[in-house]
mmCIF file of the N, C-alpha and C atoms, coordinates in Angstrom:
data_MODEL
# 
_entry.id   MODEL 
# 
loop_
_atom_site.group_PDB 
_atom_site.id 
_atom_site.type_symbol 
_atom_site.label_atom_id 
_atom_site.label_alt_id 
_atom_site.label_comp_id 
_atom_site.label_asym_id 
_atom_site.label_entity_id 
_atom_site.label_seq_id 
_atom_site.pdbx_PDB_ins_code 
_atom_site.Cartn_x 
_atom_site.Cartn_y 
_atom_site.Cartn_z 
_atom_site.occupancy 
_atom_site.B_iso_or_equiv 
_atom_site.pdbx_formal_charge 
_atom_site.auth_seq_id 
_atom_site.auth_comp_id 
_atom_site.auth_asym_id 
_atom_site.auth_atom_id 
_atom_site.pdbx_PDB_model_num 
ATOM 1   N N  . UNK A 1 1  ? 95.890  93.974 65.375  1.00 0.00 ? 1  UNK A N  1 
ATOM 2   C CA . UNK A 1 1  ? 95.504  92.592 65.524  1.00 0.00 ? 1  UNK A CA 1 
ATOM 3   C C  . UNK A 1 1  ? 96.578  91.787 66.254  1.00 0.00 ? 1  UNK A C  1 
ATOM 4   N N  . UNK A 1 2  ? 97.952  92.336 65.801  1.00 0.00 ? 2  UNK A N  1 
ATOM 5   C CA . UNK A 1 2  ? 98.590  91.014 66.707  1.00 0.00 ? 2  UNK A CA 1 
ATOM 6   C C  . UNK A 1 2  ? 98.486  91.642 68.393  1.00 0.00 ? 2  UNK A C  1 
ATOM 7   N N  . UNK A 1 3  ? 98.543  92.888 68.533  1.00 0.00 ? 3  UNK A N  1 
ATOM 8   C CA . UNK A 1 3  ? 98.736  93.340 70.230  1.00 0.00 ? 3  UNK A CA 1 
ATOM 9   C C  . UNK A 1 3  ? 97.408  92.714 71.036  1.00 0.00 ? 3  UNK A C  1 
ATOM 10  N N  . UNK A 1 4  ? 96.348  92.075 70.131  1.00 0.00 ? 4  UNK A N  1 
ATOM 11  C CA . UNK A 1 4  ? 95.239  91.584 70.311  1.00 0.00 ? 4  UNK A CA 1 
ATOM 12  C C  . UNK A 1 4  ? 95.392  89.690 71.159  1.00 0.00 ? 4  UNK A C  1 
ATOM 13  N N  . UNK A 1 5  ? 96.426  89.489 69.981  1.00 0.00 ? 5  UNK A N  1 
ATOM 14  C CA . UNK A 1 5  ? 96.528  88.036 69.847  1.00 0.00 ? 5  UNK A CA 1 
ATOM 15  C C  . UNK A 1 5  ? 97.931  87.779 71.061  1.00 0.00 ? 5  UNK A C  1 
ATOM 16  N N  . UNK A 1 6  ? 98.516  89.236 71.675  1.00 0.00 ? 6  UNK A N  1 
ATOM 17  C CA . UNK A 1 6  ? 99.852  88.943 72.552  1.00 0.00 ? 6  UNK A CA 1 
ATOM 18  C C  . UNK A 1 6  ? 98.600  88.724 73.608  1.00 0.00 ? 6  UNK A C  1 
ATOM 19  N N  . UNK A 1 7  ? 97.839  89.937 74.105  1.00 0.00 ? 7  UNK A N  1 
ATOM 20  C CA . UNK A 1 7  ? 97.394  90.033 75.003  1.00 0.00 ? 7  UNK A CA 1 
ATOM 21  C C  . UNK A 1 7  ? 96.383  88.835 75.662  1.00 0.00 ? 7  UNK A C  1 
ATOM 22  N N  . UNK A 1 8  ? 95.748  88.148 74.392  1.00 0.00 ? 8  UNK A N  1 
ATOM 23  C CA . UNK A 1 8  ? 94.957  87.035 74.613  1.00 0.00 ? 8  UNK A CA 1 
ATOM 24  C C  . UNK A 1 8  ? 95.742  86.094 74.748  1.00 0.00 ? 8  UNK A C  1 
ATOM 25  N N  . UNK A 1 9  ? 97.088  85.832 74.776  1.00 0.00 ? 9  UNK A N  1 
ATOM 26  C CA . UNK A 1 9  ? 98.309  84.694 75.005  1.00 0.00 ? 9  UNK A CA 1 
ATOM 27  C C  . UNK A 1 9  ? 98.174  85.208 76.168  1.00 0.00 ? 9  UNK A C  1 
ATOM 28  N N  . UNK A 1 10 ? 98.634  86.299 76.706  1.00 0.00 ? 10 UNK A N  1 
ATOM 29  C CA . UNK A 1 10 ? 98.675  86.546 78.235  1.00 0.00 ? 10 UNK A CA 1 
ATOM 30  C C  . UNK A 1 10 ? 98.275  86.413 79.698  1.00 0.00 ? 10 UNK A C  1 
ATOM 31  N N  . UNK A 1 11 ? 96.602  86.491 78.512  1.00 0.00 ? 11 UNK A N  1 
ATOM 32  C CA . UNK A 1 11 ? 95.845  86.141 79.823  1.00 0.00 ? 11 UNK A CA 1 
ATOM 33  C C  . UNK A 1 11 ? 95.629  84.588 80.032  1.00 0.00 ? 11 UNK A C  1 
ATOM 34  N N  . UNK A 1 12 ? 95.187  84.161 78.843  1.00 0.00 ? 12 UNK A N  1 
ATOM 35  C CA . UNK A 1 12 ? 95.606  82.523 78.714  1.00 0.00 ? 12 UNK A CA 1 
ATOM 36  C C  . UNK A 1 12 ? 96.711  82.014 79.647  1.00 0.00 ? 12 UNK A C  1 
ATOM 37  N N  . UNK A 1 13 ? 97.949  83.125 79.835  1.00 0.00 ? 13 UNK A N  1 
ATOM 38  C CA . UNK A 1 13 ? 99.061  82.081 80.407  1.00 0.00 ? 13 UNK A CA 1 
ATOM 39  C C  . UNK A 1 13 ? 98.555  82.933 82.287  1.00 0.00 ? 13 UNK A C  1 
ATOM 40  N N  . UNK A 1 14 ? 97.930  83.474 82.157  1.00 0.00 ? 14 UNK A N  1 
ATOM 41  C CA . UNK A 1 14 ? 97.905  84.364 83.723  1.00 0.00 ? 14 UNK A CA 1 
ATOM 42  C C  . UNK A 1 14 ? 96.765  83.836 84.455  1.00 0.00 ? 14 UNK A C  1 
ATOM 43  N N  . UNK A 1 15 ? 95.386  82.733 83.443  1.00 0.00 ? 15 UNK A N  1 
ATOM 44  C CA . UNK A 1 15 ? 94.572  81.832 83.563  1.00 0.00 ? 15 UNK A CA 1 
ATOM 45  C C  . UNK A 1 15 ? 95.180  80.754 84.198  1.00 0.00 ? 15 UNK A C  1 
ATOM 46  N N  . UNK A 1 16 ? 96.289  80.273 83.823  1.00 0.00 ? 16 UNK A N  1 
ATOM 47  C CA . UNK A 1 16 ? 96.524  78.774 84.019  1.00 0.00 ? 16 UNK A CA 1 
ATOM 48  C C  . UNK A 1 16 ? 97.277  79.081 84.829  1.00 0.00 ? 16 UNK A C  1 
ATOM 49  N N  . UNK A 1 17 ? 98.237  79.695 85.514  1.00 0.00 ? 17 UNK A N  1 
ATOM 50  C CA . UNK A 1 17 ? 99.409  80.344 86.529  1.00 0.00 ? 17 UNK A CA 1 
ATOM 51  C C  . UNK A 1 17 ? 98.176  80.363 87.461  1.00 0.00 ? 17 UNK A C  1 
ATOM 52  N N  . UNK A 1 18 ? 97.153  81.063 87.529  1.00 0.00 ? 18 UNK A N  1 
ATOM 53  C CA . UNK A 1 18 ? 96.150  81.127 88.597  1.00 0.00 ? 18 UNK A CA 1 
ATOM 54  C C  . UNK A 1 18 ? 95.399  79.495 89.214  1.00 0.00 ? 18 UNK A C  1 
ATOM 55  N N  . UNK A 1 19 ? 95.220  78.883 88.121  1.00 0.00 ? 19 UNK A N  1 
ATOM 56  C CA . UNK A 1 19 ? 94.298  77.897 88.232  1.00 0.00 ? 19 UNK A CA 1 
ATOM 57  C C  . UNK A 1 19 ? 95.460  76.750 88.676  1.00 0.00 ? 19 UNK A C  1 
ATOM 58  N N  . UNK A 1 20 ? 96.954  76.690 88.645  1.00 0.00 ? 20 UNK A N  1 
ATOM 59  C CA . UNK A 1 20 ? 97.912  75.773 89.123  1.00 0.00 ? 20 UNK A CA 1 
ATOM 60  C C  . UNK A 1 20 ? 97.932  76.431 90.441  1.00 0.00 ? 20 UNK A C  1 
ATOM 61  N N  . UNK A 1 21 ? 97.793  77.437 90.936  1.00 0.00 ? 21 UNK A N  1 
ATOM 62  C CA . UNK A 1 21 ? 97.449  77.600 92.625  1.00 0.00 ? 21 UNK A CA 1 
ATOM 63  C C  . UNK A 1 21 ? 96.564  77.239 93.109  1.00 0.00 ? 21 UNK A C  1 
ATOM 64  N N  . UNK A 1 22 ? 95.496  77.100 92.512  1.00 0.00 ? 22 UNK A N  1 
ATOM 65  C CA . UNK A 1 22 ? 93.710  77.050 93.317  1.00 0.00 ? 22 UNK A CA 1 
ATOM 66  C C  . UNK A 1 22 ? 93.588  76.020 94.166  1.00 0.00 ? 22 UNK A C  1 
ATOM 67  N N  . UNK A 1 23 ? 94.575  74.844 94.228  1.00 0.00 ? 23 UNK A N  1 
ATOM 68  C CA . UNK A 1 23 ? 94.873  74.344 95.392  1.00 0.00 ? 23 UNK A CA 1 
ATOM 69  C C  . UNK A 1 23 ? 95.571  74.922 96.782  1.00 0.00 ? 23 UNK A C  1 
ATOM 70  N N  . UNK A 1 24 ? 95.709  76.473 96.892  1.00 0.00 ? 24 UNK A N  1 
ATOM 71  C CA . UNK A 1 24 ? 96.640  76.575 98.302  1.00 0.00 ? 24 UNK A CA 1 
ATOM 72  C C  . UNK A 1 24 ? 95.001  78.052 98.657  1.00 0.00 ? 24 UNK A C  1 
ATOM 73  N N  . UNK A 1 25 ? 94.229  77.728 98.274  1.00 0.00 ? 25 UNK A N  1 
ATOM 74  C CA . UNK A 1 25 ? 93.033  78.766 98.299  1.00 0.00 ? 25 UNK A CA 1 
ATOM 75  C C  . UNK A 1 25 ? 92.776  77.704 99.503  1.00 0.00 ? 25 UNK A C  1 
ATOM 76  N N  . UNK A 1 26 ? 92.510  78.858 100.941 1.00 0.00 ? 26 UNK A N  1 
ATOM 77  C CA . UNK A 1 26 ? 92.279  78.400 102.004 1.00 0.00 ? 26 UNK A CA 1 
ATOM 78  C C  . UNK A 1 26 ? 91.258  79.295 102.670 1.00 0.00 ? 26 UNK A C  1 
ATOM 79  N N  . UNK A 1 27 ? 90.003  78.224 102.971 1.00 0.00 ? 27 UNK A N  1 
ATOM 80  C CA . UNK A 1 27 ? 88.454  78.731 103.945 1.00 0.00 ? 27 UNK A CA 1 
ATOM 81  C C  . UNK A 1 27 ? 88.605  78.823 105.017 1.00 0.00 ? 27 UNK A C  1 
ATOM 82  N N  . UNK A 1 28 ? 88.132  80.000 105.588 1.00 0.00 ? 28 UNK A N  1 
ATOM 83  C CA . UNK A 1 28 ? 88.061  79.620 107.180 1.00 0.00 ? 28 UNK A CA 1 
ATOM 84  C C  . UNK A 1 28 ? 86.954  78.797 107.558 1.00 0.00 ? 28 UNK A C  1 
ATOM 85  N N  . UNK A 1 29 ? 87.136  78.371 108.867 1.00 0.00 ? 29 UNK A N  1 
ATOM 86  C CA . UNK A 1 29 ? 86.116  77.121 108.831 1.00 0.00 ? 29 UNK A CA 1 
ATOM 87  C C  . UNK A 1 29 ? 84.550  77.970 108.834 1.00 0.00 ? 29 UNK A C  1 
ATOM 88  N N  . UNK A 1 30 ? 83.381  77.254 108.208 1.00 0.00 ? 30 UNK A N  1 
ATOM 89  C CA . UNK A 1 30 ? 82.302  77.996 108.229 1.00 0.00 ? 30 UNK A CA 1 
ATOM 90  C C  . UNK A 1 30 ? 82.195  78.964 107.064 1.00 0.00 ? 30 UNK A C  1 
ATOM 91  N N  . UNK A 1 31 ? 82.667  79.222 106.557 1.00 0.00 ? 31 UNK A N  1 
ATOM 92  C CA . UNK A 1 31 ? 82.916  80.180 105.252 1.00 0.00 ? 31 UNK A CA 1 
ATOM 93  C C  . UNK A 1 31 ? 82.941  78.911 103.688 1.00 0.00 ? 31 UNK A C  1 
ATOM 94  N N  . UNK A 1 32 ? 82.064  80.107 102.977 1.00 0.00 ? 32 UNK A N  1 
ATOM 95  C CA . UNK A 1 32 ? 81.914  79.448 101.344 1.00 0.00 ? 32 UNK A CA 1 
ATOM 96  C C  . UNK A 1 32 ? 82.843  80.624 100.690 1.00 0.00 ? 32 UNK A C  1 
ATOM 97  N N  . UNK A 1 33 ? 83.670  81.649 101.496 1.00 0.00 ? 33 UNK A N  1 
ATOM 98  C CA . UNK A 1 33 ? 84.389  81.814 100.611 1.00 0.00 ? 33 UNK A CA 1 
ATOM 99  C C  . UNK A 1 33 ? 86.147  81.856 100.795 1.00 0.00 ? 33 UNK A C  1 
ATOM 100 N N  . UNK A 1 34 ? 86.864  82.136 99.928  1.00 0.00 ? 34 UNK A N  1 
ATOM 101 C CA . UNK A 1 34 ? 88.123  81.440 100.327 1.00 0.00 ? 34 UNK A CA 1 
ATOM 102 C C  . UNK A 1 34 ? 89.032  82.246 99.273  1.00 0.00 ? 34 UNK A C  1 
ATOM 103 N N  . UNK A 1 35 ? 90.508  82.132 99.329  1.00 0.00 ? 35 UNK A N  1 
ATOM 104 C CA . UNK A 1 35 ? 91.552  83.230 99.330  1.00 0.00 ? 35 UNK A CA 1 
ATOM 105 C C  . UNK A 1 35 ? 92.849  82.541 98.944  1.00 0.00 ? 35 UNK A C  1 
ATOM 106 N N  . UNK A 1 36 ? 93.709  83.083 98.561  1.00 0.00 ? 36 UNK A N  1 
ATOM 107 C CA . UNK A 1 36 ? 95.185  82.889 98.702  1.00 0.00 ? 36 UNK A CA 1 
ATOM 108 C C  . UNK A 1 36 ? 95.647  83.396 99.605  1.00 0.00 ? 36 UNK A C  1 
ATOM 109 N N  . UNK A 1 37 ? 96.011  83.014 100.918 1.00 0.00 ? 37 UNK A N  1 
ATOM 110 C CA . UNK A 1 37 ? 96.123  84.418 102.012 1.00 0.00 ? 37 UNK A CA 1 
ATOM 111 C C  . UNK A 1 37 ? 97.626  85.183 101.777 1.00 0.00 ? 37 UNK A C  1 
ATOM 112 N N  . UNK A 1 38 ? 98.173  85.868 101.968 1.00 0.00 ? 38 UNK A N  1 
ATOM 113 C CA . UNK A 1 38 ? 99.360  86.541 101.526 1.00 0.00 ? 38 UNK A CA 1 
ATOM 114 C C  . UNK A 1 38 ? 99.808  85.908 102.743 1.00 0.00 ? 38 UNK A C  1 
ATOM 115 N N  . UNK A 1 39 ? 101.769 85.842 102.447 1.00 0.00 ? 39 UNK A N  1 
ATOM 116 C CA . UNK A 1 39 ? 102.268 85.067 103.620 1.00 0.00 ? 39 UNK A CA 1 
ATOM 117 C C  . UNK A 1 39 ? 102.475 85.934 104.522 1.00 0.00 ? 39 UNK A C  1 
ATOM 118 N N  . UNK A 1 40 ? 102.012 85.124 105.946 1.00 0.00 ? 40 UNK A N  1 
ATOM 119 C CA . UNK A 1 40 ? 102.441 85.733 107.103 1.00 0.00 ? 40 UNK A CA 1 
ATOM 120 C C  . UNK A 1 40 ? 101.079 85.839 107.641 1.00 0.00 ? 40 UNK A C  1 
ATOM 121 N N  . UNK A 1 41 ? 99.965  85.069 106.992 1.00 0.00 ? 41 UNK A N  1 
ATOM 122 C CA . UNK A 1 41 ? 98.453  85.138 107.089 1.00 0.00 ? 41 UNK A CA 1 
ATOM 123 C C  . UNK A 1 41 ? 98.097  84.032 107.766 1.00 0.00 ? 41 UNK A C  1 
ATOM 124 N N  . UNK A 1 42 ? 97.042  83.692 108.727 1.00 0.00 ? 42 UNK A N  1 
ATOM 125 C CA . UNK A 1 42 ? 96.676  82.866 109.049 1.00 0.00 ? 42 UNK A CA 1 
ATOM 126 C C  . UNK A 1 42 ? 95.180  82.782 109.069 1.00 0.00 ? 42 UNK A C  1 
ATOM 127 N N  . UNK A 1 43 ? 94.468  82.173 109.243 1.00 0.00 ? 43 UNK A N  1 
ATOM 128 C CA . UNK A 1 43 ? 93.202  82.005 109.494 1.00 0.00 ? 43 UNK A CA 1 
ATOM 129 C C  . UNK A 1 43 ? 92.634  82.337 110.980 1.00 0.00 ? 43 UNK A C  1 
ATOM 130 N N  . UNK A 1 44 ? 91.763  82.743 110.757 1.00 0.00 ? 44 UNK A N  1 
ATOM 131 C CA . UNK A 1 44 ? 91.376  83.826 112.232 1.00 0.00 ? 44 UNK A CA 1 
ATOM 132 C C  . UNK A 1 44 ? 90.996  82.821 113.163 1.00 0.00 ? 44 UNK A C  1 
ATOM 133 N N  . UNK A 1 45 ? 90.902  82.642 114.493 1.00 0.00 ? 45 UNK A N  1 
ATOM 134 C CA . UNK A 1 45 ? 89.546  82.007 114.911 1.00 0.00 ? 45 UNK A CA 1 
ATOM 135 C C  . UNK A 1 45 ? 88.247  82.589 115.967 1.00 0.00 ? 45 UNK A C  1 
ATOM 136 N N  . UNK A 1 46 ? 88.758  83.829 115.650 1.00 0.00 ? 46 UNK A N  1 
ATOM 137 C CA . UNK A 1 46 ? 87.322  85.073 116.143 1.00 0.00 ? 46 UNK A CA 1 
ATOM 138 C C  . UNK A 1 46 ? 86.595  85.366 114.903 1.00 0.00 ? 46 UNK A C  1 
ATOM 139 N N  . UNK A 1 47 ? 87.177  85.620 113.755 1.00 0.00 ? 47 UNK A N  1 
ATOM 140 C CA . UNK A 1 47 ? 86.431  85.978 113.092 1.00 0.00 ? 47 UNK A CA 1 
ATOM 141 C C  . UNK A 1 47 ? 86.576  85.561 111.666 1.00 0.00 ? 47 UNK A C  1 
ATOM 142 N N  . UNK A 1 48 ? 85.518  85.691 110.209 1.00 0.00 ? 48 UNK A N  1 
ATOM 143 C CA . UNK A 1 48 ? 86.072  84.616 109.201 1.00 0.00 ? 48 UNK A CA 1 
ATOM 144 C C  . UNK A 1 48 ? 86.568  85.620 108.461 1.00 0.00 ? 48 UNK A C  1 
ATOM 145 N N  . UNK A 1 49 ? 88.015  85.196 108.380 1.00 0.00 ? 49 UNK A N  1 
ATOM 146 C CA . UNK A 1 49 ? 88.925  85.657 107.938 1.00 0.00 ? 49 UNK A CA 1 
ATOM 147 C C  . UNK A 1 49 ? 90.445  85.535 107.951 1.00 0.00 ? 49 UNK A C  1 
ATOM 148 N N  . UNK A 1 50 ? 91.116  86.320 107.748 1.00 0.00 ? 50 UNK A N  1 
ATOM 149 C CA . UNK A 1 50 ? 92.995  86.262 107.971 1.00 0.00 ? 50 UNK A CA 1 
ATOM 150 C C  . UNK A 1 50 ? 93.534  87.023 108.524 1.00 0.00 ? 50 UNK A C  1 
ATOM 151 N N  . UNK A 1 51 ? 94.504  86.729 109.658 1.00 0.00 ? 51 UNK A N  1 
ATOM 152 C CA . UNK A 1 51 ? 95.262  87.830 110.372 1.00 0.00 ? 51 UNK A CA 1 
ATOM 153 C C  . UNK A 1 51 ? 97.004  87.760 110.381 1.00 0.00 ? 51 UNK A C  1 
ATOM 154 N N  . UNK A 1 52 ? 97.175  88.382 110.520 1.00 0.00 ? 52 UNK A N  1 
ATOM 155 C CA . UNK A 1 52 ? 98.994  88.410 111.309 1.00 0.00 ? 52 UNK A CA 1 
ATOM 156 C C  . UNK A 1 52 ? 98.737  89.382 112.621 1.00 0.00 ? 52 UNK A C  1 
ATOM 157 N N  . UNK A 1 53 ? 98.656  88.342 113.522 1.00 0.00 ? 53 UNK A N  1 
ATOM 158 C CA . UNK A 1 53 ? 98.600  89.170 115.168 1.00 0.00 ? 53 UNK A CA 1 
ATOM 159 C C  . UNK A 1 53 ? 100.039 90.147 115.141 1.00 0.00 ? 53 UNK A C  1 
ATOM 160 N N  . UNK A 1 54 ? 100.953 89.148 114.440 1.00 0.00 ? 54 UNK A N  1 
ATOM 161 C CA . UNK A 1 54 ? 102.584 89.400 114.473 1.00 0.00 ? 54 UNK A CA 1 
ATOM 162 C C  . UNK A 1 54 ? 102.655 91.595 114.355 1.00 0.00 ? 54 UNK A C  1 
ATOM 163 N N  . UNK A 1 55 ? 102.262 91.755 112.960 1.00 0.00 ? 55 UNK A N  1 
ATOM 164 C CA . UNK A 1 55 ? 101.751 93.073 112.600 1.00 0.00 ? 55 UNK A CA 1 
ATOM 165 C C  . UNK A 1 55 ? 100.318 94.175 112.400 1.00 0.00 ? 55 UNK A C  1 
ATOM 166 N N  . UNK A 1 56 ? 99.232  92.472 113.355 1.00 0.00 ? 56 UNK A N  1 
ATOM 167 C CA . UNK A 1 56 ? 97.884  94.042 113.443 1.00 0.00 ? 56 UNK A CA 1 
ATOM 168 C C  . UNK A 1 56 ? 97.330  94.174 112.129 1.00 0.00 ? 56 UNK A C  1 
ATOM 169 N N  . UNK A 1 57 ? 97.551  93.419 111.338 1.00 0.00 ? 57 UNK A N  1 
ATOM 170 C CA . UNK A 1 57 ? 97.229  93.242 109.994 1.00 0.00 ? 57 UNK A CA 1 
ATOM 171 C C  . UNK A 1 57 ? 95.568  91.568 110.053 1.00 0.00 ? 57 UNK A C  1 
ATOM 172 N N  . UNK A 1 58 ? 94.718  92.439 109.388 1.00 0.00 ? 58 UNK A N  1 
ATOM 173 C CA . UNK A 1 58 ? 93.325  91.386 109.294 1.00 0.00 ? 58 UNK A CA 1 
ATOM 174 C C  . UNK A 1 58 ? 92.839  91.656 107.716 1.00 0.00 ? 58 UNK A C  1 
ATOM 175 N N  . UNK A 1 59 ? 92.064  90.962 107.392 1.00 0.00 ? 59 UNK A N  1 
ATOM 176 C CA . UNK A 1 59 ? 91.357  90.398 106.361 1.00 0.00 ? 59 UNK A CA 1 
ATOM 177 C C  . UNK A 1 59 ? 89.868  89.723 106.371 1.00 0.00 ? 59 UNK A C  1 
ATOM 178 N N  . UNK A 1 60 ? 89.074  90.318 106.582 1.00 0.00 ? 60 UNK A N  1 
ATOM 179 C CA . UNK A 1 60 ? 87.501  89.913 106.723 1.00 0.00 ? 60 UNK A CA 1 
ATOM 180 C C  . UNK A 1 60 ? 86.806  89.421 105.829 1.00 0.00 ? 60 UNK A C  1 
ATOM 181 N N  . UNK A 1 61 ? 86.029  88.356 105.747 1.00 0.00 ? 61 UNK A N  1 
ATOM 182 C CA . UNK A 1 61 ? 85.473  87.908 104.551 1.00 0.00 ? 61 UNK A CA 1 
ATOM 183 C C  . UNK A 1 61 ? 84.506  88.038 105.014 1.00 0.00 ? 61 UNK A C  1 
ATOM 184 N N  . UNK A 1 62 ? 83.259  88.918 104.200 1.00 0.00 ? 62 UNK A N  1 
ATOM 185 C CA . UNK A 1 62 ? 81.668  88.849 104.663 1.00 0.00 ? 62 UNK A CA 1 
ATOM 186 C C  . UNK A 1 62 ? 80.897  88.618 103.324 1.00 0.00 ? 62 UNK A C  1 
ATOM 187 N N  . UNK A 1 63 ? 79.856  87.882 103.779 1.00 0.00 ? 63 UNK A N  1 
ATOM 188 C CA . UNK A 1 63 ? 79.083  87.433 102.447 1.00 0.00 ? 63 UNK A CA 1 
ATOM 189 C C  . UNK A 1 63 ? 77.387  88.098 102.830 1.00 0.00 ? 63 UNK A C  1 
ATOM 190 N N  . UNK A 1 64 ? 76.908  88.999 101.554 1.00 0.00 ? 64 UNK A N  1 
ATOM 191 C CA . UNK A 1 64 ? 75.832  89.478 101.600 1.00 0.00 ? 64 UNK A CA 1 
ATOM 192 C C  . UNK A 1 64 ? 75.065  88.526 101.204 1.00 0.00 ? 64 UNK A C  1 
ATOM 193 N N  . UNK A 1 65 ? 73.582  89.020 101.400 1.00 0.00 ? 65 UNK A N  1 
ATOM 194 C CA . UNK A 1 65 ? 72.736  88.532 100.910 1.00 0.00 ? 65 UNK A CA 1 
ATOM 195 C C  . UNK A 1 65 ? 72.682  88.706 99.462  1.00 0.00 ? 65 UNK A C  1 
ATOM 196 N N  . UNK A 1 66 ? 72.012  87.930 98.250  1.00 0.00 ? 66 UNK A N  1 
ATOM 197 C CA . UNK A 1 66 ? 71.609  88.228 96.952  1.00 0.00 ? 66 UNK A CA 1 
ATOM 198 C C  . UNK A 1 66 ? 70.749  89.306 96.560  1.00 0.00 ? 66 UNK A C  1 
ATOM 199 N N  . UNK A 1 67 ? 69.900  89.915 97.815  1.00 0.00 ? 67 UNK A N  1 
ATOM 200 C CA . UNK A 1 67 ? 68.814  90.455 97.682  1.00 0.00 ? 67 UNK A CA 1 
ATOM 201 C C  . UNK A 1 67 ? 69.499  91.577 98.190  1.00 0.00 ? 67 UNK A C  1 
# 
């Protein structure tokens, strides 16, 4: 019971550590969905998503249908 009650402190504190960032969560334009981009990331403008031209490094965001 208590490794119960650490772990539910944990996530509680790994909840609110997340939710004090959710302001630097950045859309590319045209996109409903959105990211923390890792640094050195930018926002594409070919495609919706994140790149570093610097290292050839991308990040694609695609959204399916529900169906």
């Amino acid at each position: 019971m208590r490794s119960f009650r650490w772990l539910l402190l944990f996530a509680t504190l790994g909840l609110a550590a997340s939710a004090l960032r959710a302001d630097d969560v950045t859309y590319p334009p045209g996109s409903r969905i959105g990211l923390i981009p890792p640094s050195g990331m930018v926002t594409s403008r070919s495609f919706f998503g994140f790149e570093d031209p610097e290292n050839n490094v991308v990040i694609m965001l695609v959204a399916l249908p529900g169906q």
